[in-house]
Steps between C-alpha positions, in 0.01 A plus 500: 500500500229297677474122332175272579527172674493164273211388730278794614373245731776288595590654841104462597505115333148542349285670239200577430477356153599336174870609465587686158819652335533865541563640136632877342528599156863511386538876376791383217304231374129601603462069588429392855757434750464270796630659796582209695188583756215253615242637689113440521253795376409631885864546588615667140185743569675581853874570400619873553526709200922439495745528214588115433807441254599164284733424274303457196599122320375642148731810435750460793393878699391567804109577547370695735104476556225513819226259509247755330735429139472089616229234466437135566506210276498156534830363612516233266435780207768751636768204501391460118546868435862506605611222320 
């Protein structure tokens, strides 16, 4: 079980871009979860091709997903999608 970093860029303390909300499609539910990842669009297009799990808020399971099943949105949107 290999689980992102909230930051991708935190340990470097810059990006190269507008930060967004990384996003996956609950399976249960089919709506999008935020996964609790910020990241800019240069460093999502970097991250390894890893099995990430969350604990999804919308039907209470685990999720597991790689970034090739994830997007970006907006932050402000994704924290509207949750609620």
């Amino acid at each position: 079980m290999t689980a992102l970093p909230r930051s991708v860029e935190a340990s470097k303390g810059k990006h190269e871009g507008p930060m967004a909300s990384v996003m996956i499609l609950c399976p249960d539910t089919r709506r999008e979860v935020y996964t609790g990842i910020e990241t800019d669009e240069a460093s999502f297009a970097k991250l390894p091709d890893v099995i990430a799990r969350m604990h999804c808020p919308l039907c209470g399971n685990e999720h597991a997903w790689t970034k090739h099943k994830a997007w970006l949105a907006e932050p402000a949107l994704a924290r509207k999608r949750v609620a």
